[in-house]
N, C-alpha and C positions, 0 to 999 in steps of 0.2 A: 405608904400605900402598898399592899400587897398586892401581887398579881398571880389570877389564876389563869393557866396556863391549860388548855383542854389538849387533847388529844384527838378529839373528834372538830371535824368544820363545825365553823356557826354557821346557822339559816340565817336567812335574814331579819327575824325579826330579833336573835340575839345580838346580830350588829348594829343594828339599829338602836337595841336598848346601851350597847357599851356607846354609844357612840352622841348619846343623849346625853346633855346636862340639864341636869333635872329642875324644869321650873325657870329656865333661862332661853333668852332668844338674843339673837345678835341683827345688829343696827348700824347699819351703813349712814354717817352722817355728813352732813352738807351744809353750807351756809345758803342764806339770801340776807341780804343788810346787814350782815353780823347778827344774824340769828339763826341759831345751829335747828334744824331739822333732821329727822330719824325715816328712816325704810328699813322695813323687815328686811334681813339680808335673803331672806328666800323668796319674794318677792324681782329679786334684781337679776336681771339674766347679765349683764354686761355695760361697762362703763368704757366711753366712748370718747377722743374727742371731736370738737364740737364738726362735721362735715355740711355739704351745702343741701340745703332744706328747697325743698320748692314749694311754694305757696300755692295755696288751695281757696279761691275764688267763695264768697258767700260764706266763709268760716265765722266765729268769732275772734276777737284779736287776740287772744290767748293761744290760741291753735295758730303754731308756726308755720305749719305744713306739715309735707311728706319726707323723708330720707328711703334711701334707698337702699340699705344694707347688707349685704350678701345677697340679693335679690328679694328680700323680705322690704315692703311696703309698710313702714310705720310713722303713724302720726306722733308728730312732737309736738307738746308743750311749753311753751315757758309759763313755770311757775309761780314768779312771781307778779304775771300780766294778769293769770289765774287768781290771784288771791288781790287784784283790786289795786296793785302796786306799779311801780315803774317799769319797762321792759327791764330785761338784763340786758347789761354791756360787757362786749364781749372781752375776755383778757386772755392772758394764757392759763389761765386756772378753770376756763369754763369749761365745764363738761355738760355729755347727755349720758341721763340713767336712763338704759333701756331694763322697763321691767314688764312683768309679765302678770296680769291678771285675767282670772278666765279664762284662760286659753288667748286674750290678744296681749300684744304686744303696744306698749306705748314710751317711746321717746322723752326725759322731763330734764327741759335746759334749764341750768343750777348755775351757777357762780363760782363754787369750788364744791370739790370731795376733800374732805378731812378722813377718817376713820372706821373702824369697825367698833362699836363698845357692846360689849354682853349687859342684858339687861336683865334683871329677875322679874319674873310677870308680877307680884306681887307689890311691884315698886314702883309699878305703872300707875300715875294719878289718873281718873277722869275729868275731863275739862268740863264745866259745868254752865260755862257761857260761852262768848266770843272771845277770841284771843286777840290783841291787839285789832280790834275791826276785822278781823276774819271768821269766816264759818266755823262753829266747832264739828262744822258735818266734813271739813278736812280733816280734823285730827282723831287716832281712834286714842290719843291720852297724853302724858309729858312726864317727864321726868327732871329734876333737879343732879345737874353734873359737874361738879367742881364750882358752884357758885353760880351758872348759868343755867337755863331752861333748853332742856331737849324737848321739842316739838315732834309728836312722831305721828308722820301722815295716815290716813287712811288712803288710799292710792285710787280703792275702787271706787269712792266719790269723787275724783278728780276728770273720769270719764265718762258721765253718765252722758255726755250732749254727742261723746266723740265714737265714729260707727265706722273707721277707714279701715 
């Protein structure tokens, strides 16, 4: 690969295009039961682990409560209470993905973080039913990865009930 070498600064928006792979997104993944789930990495402000949550009266049991973060008030999740399943138990592998949609922030207690994998948008399946007994209004698609199914969230469905 040749590289061209300017003389003059780039603006931003030539940084931006060197700085683009073209047609590709990358995906922060996660387990729940041994089954690997995807977040846009631009979506994830910071992965955390797991600190004490205080519980929020009148919630549903999905919604763990509140954490207190740098002085930032955000509501956590667990995930798989979300999707109709077991709580998570806690290990040393648990984490909270704090990500950020629309402007809020939300909390989602996971079981483990695995990886970053680059994806090509083109290699995105649409899920055309439910996925094991879950909504396909959580996933925006999946991909096939070494033999296994990447599940990859839609996130902003995950908070339509939650207003903290």
């Amino acid at each position: 690969m040749e590289i061209d070498i300017k003389k003059t600064p780039l603006n931003e928006q030539e940084i931006f295009e060197q700085l683009k792979v073209e047609d590709e997104d990358k995906y922060l993944t996660f387990s729940l039961e041994h089954q690997l789930y995807g977040i846009e990495i631009l979506q994830i402000r910071e992965i955390i682990k797991p600190i004490t949550v205080t519980r929020l009266p009148n919630t549903p049991l999905y919604i763990l409560g509140v954490i207190n973060l740098r002085g930032e008030i955000i509501p956590v999740i667990d995930i798989k209470k979300r999707f109709g399943l077991e709580r998570i138990q806690f290990s040393a592998n648990t984490r909270i993905i704090v990500v950020e949609i629309n402007g809020k922030l939300l909390g989602l207690y996971v079981e483990s973080v695995h990886q970053v994998v680059p994806i090509r948008r083109g290699e995105i399946e649409q899920p055309q039913e439910d996925i094991a007994g879950i909504s396909i209004n959580f996933f925006s698609g999946y991909k096939t990865l070494k033999g296994s199914i990447l599940l990859i969230l839609a996130i902003e469905n995950l908070i339509e009930e939650i207003t903290c």
